[in-house]
N, C-alpha and C positions, 0 to 999 in steps of 0.2 A: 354516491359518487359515480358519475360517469366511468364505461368500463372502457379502453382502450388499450391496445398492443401495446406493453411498455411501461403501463401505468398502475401502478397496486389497487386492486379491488378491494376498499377498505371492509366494505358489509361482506366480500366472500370472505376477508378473512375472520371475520367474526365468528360467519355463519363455520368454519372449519375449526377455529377453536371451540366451540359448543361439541360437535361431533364428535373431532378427534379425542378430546382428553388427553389428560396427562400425556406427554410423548414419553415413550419409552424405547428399549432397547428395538428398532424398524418398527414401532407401530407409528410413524410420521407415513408409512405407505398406505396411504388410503385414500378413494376416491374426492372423499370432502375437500380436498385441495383443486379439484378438476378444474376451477372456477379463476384460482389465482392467478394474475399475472403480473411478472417481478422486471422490474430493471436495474440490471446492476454495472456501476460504472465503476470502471478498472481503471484504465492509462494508457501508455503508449504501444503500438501494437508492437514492438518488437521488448518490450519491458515483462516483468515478474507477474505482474499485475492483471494485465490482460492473457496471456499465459494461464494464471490459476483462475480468470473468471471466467473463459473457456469451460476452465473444466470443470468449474463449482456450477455452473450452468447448466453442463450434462447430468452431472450428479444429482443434482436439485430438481431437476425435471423424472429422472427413475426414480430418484428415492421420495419423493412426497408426490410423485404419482399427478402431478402440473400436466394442466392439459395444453402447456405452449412450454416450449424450452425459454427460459432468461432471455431477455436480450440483454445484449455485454454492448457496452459502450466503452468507446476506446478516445480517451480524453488526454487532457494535459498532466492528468493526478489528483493528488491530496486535495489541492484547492479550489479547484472545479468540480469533484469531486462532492465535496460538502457543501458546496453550492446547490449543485441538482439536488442533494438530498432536503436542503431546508426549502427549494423554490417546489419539493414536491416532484420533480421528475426522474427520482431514482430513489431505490427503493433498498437497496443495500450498496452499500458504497466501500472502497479501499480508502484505508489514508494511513497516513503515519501518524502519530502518538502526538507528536507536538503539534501537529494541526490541525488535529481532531479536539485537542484541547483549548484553542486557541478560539474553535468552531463553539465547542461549549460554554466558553466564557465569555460569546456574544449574542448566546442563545437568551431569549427574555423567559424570564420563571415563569414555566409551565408551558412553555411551547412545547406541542405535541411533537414540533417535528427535531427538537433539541436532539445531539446524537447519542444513543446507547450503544452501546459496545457486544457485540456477537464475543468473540473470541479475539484476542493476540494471536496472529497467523507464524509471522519470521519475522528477523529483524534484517532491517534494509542495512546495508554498506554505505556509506558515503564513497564515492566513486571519482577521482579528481584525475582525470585522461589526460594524459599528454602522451604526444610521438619518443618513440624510446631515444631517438638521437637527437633531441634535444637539450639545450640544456637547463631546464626548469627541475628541481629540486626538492623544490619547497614551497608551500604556500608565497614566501614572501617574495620568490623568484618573480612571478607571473606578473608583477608593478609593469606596466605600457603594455599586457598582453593582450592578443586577441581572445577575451575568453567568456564560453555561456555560461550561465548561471540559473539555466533552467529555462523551463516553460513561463509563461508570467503565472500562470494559477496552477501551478503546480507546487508540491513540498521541497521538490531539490533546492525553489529560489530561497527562502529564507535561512536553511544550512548554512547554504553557500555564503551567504551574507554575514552569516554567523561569525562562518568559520574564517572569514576574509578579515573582517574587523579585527579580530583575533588576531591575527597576523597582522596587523598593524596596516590594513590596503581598505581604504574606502572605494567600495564597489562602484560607485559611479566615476569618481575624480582618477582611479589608479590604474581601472581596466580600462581594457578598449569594449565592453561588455555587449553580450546578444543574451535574449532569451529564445534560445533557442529548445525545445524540445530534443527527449532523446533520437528520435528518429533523425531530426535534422541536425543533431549535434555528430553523429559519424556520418552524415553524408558531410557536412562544413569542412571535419576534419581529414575526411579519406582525401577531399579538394584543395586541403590549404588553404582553407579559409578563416581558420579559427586554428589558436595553437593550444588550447586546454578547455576542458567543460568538465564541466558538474555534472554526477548523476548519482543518485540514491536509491538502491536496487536490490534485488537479489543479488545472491553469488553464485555464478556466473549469470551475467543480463545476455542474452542473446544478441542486443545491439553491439554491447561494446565485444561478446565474443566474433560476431560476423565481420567489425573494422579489425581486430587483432588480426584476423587472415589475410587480408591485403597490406593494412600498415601496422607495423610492430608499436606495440605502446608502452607505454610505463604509466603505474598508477603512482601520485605523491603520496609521501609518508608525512602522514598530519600530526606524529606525537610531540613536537614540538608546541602545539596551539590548546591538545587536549584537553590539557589540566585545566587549564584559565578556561576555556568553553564550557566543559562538565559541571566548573566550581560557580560559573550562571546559571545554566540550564541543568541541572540534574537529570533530567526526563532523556538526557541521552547518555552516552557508556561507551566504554572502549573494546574496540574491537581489532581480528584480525584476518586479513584476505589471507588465504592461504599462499602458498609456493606452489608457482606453474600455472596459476588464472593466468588467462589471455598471455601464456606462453613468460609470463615474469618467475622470475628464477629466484628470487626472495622475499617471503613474508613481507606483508604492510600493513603498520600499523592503522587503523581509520576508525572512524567516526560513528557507530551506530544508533540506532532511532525502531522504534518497534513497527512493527506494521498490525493494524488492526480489519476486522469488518465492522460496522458501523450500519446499523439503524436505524428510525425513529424514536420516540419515544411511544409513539403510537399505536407501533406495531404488536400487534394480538400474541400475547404472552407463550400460545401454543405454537403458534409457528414460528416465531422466536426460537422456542426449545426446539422444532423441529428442524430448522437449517441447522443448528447447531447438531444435531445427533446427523444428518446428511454429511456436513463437513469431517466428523470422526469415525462414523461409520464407512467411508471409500476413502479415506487419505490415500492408500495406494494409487488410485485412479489418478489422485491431484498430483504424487509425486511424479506421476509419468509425465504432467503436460510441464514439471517444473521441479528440479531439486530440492527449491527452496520448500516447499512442502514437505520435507523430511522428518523436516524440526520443528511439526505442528506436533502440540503436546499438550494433552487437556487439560495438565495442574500448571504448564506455564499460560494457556492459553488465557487466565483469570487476572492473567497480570494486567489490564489494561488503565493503570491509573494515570493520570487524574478524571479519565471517561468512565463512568460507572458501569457496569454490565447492564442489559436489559434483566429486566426480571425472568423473561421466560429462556434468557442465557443461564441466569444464575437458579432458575430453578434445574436446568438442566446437570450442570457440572454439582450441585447438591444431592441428586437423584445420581450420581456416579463416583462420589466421596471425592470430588476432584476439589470442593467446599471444605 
């Protein structure tokens, strides 16, 4: 394979699992990686995503000892996302749980580039913004609204979609609907352009912390829709925003969806295990560029079904009884 900035050296990584062996407790630091080069596609630069690929970047370049730091690609999400990964142009990828599934069950048996699962990182919040002096409500409120519903290849759009139907609003006929991304979803709304948007994120997302400082928000409370969404889709769960995000004075109840890293299938068993021991061996580092990195946990980290782990994941968390 052709070697270029960006693009995974398949034969160096071969030639580095021969070398390295087994990964163990830092023995991923070794020159045998000098050769690698990784692209990892994250999300929106003000989102969770980009944030920890930032920092899974730096980490992965000290700890397996890369003779180039990651580049981080800052996309629409989940679904562009798993695009590059199967057209081959990114090499570790972010996505959430349901469309990493969705990616695997349009994957043909035995594509190499089908997605394996590193680790369960955090789980994203479903995020549904509105200006606090408004009067929207409730899912079913926002019928004529100006409202995003994500990026088009991103994960927030089909949530959203989800959780609208649920509430009884067909997203094309009910909204006045944009796909907007999170970057342009607080610029739309700090203008007045849009009166709610979709986002699915960590907790606290940077975007929607940086509109809360100029416009005061309120997130909706979705436990009205939960049950009936949960009792389709299992693969997501209830959750709750704490008291005092983005300056809100009361619990919300919302929506959550796991977030994973994702793979190939292809990818060399050893350094498979070896991002995985970079990712738990500096979690402190990652908490810094992002909270949500707190509640990376290597026995929840295996939850990532219906996405199987790669093998050289699951060799890892079996070498740490997290198996």
């Amino acid at each position: 394979m052709r070697r270029s900035p960006g693009t995974l050296d398949r034969r160096a990584f071969l030639r580095a699992a021969v070398v390295a062996g087994v990964v163990g407790a830092g023995s991923a630091c070794t020159s045998a990686y000098a050769d690698v080069r990784l692209t990892v596609a994250a999300g929106a630069t003000q989102g969770v995503y980009y944030a920890l690929g930032g920092a899974l970047a730096d980490v992965w370049r000290d700890h397996l000892r890369l003779g180039a730091r990651p580049e981080v690609l800052a996309t629409d999400g989940s679904g562009q996302n798993l695009a590059l990964l199967a057209q081959g142009r990114a090499d570790v990828v972010f996505s959430q749980i349901d469309t990493a599934a969705d990616a695997l069950a349009a994957a043909a048996p035995g594509d190499p580039r089908a997605p394996r699962a590193l680790a369960r990182i955090y789980d994203d919040a479903t995020q549904v913004v509105v200006r606090a002096d408004s009067a929207y409500r409730r899912l079913a409120d926002l019928r004529g609204a100006r409202v995003s519903v994500g990026a088009a290849n991103s994960g927030v759009t089909p949530v959203a979609q989800r959780l609208l139907r649920f509430a009884g609003l067909d997203p094309e006929r009910d909204l006045r609907p944009a796909t907007l991304g999170l970057n342009d979803s607080v610029t739309a709304m700090r203008d007045g352009a849009i009166d709610a948007f979709f986002w699915s994120g960590g907790v606290p997302t940077a975007g929607v912390a940086s509109l809360a400082d100029t416009v005061p928000v309120r997130l909706l409370d979705l436990h009205d829709v939960l049950p009936r969404v949960r009792a389709a889709y299992p693969v997501y769960s209830t959750g709750t925003v704490p008291a005092q995000t983005y300056g809100i004075p009361d619990p919300v109840t919302t929506l959550l969806v796991r977030n994973v890293l994702v793979v190939p299938a292809e990818l060399a068993d050893d350094v498979a295990a070896a991002l995985v021991d970079g990712l738990f061996a500096e979690q402190p580092q990652l908490a810094a560029a992002s909270a949500a990195a707190l509640t990376i946990d290597a026995r929840a980290a295996i939850g990532t079904q219906p996405v199987p782990l790669h093998p050289g994941a699951e060799r890892f968390y079996r070498s740490t009884k997290s198996l």
